[in-house]
PDBQT receptor file of N, H, CA, C and O in Angstrom, charges set to zero:
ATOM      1  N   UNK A   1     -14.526 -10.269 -13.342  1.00  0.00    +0.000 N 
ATOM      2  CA  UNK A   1     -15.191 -11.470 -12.896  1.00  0.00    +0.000 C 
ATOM      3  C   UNK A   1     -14.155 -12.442 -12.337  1.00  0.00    +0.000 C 
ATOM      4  O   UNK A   1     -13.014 -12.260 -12.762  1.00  0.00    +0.000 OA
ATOM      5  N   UNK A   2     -14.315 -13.359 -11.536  1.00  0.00    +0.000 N 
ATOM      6  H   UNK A   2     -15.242 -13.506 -11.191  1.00  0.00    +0.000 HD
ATOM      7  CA  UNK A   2     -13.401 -14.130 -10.315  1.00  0.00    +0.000 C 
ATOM      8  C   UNK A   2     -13.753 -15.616 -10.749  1.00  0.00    +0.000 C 
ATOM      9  O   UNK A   2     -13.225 -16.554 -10.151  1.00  0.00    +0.000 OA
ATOM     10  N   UNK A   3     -14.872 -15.884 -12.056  1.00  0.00    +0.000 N 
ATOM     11  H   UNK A   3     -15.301 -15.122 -12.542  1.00  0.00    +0.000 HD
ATOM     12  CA  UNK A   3     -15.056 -17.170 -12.392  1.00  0.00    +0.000 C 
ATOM     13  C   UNK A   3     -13.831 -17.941 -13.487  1.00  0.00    +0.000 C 
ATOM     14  O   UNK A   3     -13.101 -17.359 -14.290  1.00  0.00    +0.000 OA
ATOM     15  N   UNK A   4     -13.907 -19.400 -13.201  1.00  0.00    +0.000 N 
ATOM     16  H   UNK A   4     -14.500 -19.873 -12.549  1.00  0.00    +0.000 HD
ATOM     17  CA  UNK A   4     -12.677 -20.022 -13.835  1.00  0.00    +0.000 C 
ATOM     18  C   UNK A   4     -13.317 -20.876 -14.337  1.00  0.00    +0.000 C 
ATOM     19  O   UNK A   4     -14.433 -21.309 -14.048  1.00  0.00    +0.000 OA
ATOM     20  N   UNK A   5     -12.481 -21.198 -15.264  1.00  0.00    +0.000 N 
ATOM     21  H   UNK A   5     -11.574 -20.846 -15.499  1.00  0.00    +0.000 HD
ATOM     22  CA  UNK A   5     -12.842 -22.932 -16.406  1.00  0.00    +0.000 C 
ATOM     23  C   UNK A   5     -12.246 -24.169 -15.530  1.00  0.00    +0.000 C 
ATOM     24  O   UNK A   5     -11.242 -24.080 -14.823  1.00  0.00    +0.000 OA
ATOM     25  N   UNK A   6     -12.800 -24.987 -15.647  1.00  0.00    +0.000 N 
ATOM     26  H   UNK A   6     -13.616 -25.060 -16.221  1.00  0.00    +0.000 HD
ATOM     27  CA  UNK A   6     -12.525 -26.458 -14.320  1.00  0.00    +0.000 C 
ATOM     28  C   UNK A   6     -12.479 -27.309 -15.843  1.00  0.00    +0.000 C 
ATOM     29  O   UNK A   6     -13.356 -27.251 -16.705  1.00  0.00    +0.000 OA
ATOM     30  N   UNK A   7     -11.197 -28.112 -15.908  1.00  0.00    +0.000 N 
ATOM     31  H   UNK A   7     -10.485 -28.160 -15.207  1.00  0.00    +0.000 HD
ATOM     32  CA  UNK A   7     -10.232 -28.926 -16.508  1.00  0.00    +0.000 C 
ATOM     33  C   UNK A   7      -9.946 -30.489 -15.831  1.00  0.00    +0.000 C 
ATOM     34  O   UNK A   7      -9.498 -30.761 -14.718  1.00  0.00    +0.000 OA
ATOM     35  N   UNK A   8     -10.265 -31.161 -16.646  1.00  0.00    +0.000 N 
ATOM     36  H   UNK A   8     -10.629 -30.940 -17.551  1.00  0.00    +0.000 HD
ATOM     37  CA  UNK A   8      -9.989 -32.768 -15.727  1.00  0.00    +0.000 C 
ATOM     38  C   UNK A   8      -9.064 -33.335 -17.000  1.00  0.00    +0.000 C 
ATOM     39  O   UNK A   8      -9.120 -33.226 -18.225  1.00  0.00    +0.000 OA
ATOM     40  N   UNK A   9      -8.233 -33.962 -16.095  1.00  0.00    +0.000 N 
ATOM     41  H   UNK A   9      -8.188 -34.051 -15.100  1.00  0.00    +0.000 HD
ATOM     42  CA  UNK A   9      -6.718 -34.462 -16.523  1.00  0.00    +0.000 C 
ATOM     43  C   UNK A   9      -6.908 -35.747 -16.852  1.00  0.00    +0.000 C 
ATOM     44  O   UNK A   9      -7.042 -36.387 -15.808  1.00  0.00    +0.000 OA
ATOM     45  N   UNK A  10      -7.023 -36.775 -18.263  1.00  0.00    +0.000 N 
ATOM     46  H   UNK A  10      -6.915 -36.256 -19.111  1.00  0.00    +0.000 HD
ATOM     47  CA  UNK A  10      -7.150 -37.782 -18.019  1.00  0.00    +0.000 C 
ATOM     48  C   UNK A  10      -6.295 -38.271 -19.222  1.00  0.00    +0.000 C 
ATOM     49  O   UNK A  10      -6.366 -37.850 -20.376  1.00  0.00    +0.000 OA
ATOM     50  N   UNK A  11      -5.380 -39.348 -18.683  1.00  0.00    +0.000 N 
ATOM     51  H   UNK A  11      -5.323 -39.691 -17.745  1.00  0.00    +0.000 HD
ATOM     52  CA  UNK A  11      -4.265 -40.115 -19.568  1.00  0.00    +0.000 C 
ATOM     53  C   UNK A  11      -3.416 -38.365 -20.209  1.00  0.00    +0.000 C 
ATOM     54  O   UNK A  11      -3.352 -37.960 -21.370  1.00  0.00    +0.000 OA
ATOM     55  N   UNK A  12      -2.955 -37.779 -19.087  1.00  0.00    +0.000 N 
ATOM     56  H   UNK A  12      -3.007 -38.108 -18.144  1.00  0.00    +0.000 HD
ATOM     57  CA  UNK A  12      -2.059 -36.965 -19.792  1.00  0.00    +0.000 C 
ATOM     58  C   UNK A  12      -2.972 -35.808 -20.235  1.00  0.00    +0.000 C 
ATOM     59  O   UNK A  12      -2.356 -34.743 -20.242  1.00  0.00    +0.000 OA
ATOM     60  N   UNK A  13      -4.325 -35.700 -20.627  1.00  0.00    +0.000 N 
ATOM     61  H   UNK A  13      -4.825 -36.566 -20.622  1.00  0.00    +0.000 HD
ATOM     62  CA  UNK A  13      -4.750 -34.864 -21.855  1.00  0.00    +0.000 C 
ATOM     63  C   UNK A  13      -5.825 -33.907 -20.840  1.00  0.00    +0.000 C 
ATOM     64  O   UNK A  13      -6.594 -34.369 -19.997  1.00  0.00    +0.000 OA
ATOM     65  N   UNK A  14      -5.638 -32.496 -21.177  1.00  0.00    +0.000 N 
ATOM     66  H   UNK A  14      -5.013 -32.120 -21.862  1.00  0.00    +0.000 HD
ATOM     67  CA  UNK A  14      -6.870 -31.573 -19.976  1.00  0.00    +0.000 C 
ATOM     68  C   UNK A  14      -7.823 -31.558 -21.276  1.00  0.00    +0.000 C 
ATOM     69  O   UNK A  14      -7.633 -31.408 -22.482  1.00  0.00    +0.000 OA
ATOM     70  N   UNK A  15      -9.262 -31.851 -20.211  1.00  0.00    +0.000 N 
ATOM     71  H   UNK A  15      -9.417 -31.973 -19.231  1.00  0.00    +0.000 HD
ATOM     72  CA  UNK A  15     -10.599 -31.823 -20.754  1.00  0.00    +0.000 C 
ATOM     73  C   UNK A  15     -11.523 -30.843 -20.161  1.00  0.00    +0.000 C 
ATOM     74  O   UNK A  15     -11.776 -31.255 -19.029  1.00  0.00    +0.000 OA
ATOM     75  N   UNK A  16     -11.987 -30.023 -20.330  1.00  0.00    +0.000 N 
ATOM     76  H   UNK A  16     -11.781 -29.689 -21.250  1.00  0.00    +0.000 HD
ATOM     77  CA  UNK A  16     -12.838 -28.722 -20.098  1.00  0.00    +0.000 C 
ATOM     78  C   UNK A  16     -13.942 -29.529 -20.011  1.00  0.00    +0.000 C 
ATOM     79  O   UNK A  16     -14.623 -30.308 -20.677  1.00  0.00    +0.000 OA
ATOM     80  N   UNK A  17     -13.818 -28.871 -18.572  1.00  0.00    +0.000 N 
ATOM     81  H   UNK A  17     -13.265 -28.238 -18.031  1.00  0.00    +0.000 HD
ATOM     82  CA  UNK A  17     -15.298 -29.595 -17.698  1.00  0.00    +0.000 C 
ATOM     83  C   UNK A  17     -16.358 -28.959 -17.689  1.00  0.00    +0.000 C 
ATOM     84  O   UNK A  17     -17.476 -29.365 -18.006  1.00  0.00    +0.000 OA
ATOM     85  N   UNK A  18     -15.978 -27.715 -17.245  1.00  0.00    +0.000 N 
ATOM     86  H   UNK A  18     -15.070 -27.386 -16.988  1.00  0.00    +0.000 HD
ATOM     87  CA  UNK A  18     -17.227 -26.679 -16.710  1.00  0.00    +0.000 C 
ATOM     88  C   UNK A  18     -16.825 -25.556 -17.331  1.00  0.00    +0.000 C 
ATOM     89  O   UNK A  18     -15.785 -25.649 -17.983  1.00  0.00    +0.000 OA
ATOM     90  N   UNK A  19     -17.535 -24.223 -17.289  1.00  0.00    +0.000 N 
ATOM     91  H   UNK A  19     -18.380 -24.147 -16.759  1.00  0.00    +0.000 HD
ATOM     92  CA  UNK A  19     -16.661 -22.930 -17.817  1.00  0.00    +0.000 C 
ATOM     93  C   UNK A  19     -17.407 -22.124 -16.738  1.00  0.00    +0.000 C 
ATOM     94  O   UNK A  19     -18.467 -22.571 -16.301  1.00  0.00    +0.000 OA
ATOM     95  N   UNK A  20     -16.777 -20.654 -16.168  1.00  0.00    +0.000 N 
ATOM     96  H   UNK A  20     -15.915 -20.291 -16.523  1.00  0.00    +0.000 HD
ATOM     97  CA  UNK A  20     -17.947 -19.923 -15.309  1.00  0.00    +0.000 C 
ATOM     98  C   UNK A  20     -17.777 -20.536 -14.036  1.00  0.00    +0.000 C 
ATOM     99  O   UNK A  20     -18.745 -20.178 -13.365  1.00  0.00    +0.000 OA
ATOM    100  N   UNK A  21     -17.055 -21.263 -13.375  1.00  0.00    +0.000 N 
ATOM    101  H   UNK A  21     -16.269 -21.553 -13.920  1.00  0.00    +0.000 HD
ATOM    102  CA  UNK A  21     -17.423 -22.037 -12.212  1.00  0.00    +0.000 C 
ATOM    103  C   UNK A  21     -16.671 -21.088 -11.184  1.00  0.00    +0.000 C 
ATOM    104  O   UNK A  21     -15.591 -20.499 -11.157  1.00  0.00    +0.000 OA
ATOM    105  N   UNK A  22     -17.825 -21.237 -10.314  1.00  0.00    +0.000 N 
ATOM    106  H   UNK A  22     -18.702 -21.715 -10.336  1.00  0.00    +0.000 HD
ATOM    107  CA  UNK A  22     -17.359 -19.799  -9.495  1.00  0.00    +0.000 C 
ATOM    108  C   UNK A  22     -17.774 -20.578  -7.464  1.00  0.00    +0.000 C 
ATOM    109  O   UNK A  22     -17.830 -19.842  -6.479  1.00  0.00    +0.000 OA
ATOM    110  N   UNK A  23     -17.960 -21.951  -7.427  1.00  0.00    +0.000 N 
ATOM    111  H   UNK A  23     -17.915 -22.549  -8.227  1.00  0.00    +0.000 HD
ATOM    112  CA  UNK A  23     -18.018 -22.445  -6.255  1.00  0.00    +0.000 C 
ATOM    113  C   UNK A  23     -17.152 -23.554  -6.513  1.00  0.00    +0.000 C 
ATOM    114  O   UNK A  23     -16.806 -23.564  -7.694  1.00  0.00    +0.000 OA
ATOM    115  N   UNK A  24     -16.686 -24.473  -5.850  1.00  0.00    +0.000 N 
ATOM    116  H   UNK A  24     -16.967 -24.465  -4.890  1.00  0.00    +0.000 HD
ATOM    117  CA  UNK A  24     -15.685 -25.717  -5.431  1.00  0.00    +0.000 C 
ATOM    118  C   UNK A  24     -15.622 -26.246  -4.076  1.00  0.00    +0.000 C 
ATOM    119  O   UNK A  24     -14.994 -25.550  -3.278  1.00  0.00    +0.000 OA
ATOM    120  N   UNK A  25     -16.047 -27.141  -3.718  1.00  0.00    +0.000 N 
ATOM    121  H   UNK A  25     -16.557 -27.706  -4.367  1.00  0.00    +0.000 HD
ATOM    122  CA  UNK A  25     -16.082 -27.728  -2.551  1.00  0.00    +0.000 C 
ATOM    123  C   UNK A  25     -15.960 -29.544  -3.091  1.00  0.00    +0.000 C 
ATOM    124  O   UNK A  25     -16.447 -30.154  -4.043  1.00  0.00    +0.000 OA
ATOM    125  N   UNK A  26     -14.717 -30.104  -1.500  1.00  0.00    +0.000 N 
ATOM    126  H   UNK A  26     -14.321 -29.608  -0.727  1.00  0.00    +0.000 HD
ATOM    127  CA  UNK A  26     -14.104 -31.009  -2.134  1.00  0.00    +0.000 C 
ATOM    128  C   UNK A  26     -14.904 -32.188  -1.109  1.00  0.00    +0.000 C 
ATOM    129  O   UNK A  26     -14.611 -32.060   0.079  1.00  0.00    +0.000 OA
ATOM    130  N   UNK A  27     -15.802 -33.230  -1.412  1.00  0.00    +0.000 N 
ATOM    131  H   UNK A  27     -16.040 -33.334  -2.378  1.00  0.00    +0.000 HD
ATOM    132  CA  UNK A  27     -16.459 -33.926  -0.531  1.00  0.00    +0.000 C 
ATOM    133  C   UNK A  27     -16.197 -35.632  -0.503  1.00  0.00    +0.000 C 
ATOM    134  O   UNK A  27     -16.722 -36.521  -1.173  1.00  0.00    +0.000 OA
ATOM    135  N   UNK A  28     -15.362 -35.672   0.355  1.00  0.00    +0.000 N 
ATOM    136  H   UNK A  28     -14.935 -34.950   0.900  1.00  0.00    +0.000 HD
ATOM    137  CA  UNK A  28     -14.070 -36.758   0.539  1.00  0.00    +0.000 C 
ATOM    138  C   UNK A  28     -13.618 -37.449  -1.102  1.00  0.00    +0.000 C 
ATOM    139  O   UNK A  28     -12.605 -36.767  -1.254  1.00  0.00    +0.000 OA
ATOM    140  N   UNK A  29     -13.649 -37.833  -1.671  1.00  0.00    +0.000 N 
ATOM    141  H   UNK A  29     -14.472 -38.387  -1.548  1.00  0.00    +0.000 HD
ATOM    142  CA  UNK A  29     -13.147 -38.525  -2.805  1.00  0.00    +0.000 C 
ATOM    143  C   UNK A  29     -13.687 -37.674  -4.085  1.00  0.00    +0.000 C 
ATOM    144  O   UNK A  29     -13.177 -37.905  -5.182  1.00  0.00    +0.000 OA
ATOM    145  N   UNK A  30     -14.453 -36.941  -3.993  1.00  0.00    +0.000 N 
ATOM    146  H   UNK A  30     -14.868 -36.753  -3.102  1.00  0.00    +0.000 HD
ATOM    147  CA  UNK A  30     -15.369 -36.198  -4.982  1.00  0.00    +0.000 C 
ATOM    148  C   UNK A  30     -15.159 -34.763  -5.098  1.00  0.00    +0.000 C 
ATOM    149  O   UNK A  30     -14.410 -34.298  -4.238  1.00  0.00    +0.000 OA
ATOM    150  N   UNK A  31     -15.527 -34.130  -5.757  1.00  0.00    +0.000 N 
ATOM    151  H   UNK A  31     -16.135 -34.508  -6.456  1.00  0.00    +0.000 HD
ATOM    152  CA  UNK A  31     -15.567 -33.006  -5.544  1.00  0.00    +0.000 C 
ATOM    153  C   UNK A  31     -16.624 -32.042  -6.361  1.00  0.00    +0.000 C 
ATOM    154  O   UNK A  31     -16.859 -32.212  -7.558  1.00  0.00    +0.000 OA
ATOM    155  N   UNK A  32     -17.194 -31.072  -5.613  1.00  0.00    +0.000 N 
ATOM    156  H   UNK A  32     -17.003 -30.935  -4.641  1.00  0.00    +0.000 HD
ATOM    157  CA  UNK A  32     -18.629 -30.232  -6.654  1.00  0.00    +0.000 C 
ATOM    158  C   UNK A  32     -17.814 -29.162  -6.761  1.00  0.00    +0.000 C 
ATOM    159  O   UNK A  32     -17.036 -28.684  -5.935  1.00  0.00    +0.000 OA
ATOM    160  N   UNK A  33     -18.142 -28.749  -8.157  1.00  0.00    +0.000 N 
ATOM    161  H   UNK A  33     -18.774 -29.137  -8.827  1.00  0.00    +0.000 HD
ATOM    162  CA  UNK A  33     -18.592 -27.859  -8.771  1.00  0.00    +0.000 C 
ATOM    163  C   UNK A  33     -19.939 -26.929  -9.104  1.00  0.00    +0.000 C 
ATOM    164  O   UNK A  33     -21.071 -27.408  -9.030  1.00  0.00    +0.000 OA
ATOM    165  N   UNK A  34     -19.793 -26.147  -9.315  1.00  0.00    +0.000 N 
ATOM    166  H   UNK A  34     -18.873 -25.759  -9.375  1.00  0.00    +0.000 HD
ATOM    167  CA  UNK A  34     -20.915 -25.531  -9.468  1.00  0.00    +0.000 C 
ATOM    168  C   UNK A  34     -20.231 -23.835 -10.316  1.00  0.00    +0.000 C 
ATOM    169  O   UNK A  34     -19.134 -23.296 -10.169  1.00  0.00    +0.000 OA
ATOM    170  N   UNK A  35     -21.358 -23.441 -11.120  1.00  0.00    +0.000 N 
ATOM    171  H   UNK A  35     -22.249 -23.879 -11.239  1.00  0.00    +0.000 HD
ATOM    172  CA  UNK A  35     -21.303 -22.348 -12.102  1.00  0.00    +0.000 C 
ATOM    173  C   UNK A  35     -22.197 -21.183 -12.208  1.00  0.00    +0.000 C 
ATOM    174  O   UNK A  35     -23.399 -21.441 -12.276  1.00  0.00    +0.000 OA
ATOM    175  N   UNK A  36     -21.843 -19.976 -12.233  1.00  0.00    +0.000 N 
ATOM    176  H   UNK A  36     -20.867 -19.766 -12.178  1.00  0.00    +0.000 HD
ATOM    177  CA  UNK A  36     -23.128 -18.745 -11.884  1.00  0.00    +0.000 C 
ATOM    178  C   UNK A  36     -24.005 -19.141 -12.380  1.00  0.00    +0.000 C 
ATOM    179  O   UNK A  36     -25.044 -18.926 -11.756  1.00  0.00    +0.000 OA
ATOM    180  N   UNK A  37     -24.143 -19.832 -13.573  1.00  0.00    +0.000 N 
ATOM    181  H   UNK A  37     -23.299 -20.007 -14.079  1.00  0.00    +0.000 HD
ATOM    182  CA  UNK A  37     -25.138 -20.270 -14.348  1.00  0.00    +0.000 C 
ATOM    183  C   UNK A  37     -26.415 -21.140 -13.584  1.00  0.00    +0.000 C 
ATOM    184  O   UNK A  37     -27.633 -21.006 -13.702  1.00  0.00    +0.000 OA
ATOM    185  N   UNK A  38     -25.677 -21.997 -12.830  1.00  0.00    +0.000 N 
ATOM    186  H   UNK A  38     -24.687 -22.106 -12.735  1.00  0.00    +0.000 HD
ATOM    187  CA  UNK A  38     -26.521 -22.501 -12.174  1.00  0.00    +0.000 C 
ATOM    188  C   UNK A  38     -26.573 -24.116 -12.251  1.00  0.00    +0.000 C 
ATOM    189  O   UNK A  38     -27.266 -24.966 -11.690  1.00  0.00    +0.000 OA
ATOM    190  N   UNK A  39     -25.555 -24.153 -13.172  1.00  0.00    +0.000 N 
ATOM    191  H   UNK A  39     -24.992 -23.463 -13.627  1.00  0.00    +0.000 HD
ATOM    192  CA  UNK A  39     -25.024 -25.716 -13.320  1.00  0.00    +0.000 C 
ATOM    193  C   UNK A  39     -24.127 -26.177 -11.896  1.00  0.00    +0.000 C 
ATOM    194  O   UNK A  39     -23.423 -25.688 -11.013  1.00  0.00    +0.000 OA
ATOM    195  N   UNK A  40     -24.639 -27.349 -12.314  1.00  0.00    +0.000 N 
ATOM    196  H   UNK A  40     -25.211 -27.747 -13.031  1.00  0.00    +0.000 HD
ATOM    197  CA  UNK A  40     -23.958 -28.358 -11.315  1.00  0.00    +0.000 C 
ATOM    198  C   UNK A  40     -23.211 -29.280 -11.322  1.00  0.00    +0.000 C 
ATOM    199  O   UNK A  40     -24.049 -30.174 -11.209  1.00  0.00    +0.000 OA
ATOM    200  N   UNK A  41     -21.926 -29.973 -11.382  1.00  0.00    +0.000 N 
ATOM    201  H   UNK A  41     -21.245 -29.247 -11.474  1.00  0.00    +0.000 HD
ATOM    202  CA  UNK A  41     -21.733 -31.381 -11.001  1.00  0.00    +0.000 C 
ATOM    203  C   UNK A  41     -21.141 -31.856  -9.865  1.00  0.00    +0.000 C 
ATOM    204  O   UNK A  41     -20.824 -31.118  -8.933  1.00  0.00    +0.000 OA
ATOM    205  N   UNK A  42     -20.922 -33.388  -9.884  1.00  0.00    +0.000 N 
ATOM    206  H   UNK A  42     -21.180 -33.987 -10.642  1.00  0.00    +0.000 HD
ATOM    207  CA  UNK A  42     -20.087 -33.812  -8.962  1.00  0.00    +0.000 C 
ATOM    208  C   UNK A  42     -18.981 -34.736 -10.052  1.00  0.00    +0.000 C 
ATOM    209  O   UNK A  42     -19.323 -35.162 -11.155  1.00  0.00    +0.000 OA
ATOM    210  N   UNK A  43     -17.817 -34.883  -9.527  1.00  0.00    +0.000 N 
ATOM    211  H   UNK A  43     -17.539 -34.537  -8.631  1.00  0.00    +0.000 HD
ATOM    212  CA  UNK A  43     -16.943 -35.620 -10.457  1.00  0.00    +0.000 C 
ATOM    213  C   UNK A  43     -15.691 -36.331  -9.312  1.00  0.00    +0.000 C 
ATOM    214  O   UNK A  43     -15.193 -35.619  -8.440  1.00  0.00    +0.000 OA
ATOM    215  N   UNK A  44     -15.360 -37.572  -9.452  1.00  0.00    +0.000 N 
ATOM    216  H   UNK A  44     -15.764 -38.151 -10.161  1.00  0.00    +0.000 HD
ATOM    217  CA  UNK A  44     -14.160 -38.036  -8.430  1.00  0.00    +0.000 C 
ATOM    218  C   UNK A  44     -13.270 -37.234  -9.196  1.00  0.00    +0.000 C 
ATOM    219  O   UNK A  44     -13.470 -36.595 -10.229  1.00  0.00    +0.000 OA
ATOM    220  N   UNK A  45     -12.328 -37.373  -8.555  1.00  0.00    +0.000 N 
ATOM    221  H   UNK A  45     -12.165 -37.892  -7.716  1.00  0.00    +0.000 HD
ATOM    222  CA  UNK A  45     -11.250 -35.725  -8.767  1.00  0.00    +0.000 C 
ATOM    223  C   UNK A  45     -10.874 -35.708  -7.707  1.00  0.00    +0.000 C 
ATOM    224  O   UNK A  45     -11.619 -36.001  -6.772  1.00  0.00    +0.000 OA
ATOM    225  N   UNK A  46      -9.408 -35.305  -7.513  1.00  0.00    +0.000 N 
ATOM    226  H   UNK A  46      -8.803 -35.068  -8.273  1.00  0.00    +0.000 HD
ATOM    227  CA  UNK A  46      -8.405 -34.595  -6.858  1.00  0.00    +0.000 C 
ATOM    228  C   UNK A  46      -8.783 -33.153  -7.423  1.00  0.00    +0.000 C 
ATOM    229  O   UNK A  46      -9.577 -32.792  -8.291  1.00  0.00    +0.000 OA
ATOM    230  N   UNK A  47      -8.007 -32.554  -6.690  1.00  0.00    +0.000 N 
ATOM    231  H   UNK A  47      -7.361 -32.847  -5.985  1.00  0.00    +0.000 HD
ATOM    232  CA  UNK A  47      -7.358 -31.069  -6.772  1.00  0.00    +0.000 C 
ATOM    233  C   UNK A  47      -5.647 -31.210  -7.555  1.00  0.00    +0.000 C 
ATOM    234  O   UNK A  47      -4.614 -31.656  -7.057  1.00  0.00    +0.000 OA
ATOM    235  N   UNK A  48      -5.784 -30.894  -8.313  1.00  0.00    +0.000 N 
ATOM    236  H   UNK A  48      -6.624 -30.531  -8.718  1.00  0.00    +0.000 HD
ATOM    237  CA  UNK A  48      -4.288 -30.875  -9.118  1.00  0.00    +0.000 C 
ATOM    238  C   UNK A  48      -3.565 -28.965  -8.831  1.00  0.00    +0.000 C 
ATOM    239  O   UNK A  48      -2.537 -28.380  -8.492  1.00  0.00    +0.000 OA
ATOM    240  N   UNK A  49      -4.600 -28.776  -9.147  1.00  0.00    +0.000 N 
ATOM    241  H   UNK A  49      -5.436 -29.251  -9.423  1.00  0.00    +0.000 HD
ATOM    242  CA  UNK A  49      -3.694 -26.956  -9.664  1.00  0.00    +0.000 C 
ATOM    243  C   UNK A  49      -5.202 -25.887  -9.543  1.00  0.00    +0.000 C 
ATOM    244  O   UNK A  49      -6.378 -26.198  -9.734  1.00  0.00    +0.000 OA
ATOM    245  N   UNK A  50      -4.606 -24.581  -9.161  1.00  0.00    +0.000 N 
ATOM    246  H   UNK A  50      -3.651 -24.329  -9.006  1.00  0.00    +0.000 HD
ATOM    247  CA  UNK A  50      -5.837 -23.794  -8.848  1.00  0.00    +0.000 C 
ATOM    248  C   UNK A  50      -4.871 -22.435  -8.659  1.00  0.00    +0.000 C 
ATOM    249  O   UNK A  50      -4.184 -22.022  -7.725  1.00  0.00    +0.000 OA
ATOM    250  N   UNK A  51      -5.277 -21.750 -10.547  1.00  0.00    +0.000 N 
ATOM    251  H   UNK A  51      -5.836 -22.085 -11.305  1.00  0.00    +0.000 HD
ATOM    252  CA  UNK A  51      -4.668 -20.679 -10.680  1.00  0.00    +0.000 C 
ATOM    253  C   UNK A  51      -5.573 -19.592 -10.565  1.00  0.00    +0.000 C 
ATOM    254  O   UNK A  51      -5.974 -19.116 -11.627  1.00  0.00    +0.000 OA
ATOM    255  N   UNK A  52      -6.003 -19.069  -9.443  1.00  0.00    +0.000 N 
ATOM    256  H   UNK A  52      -5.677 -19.456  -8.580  1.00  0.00    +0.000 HD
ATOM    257  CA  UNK A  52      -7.017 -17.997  -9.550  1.00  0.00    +0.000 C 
ATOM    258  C   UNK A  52      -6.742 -16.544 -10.101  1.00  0.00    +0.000 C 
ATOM    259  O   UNK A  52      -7.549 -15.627  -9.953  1.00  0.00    +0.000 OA
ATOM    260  N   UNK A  53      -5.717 -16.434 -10.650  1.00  0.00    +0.000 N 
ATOM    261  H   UNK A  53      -5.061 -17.179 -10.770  1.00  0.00    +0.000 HD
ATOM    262  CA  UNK A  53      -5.393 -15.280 -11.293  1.00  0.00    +0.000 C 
ATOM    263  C   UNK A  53      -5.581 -15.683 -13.397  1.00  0.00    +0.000 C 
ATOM    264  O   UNK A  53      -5.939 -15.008 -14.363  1.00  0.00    +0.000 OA
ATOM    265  N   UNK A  54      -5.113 -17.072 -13.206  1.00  0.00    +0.000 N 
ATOM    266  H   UNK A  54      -4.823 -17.620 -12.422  1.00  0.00    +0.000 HD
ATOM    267  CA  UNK A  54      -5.279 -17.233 -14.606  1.00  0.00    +0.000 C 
ATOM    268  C   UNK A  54      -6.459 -18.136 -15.065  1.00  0.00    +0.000 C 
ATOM    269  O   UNK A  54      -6.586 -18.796 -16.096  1.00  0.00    +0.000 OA
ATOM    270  N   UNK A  55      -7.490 -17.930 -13.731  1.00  0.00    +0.000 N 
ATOM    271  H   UNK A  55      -7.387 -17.394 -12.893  1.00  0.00    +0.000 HD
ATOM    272  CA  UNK A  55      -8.895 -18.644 -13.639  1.00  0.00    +0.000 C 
ATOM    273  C   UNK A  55      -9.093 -20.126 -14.241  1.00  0.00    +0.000 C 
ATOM    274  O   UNK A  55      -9.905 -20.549 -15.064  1.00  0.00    +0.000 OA
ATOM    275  N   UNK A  56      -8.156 -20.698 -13.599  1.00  0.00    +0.000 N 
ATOM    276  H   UNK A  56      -7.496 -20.355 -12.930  1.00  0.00    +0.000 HD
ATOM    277  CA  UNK A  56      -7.995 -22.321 -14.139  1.00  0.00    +0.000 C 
ATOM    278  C   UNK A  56      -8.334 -22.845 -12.900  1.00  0.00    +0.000 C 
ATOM    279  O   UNK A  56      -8.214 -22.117 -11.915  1.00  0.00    +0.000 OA
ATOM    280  N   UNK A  57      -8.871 -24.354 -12.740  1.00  0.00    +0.000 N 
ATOM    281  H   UNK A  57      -8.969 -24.945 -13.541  1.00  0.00    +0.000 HD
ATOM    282  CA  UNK A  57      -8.893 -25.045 -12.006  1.00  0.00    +0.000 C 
ATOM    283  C   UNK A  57      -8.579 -26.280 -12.730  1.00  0.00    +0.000 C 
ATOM    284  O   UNK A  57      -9.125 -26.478 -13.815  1.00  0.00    +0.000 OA
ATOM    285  N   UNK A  58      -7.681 -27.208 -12.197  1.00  0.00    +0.000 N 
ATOM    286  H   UNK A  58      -7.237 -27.047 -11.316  1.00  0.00    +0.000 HD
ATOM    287  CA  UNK A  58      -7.066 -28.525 -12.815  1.00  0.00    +0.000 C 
ATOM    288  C   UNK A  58      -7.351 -29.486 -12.175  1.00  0.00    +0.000 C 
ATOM    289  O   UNK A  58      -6.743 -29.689 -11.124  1.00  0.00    +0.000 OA
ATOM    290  N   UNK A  59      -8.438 -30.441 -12.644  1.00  0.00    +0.000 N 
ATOM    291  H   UNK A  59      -8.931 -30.276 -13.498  1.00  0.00    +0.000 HD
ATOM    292  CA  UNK A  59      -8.435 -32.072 -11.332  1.00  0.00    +0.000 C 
ATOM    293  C   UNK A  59      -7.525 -33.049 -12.369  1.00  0.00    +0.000 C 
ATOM    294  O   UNK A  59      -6.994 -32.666 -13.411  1.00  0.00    +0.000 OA
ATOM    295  N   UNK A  60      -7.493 -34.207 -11.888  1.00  0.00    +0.000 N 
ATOM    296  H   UNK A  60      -7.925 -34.518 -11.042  1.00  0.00    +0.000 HD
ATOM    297  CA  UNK A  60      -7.069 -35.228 -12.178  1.00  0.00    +0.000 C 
ATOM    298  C   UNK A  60      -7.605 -36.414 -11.049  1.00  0.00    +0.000 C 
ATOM    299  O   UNK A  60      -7.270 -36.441  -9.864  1.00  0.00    +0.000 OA
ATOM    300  N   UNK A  61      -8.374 -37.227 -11.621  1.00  0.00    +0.000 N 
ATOM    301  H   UNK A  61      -8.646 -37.205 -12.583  1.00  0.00    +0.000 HD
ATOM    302  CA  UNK A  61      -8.850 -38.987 -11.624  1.00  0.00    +0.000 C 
ATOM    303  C   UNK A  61      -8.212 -39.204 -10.735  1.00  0.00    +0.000 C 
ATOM    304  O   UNK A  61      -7.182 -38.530 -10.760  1.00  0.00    +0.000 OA
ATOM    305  N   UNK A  62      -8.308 -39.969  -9.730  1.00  0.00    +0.000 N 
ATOM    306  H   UNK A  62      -9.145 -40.517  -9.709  1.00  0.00    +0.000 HD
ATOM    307  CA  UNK A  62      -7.209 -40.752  -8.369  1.00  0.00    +0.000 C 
ATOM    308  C   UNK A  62      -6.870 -42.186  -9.417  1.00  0.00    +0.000 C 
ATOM    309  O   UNK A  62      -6.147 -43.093  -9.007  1.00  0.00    +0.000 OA
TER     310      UNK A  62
């Protein structure tokens, strides 16, 4: 499976956002997520880190 856990960075500390998230699209200041499941969000977020071998995705807050 090619799905990753999405992690948001806040004051230093990663917080598990999503698990399964298998879409990412970044929509100017924001960015969606989405999960096979069928979940959804949107969250402000950068792009920090995006290990697709060790199925991480890392934002961090502007």
């Amino acid at each position: 499976m090619c799905e990753s856990k999405a992690y948001l960075v806040k004051d230093g500390v990663e917080e598990l956002i999503m698990e399964s998230v298998d879409f990412l699209k970044p929509q100017g200041e924001e960015i969606l997520l989405r999960s096979i499941f069928g979940e959804q969000t949107t969250i402000k977020a950068r792009l920090l880190e995006m290990d697709l071998t060790g199925h991480r995705i890392v934002l961090e807050t502007p």
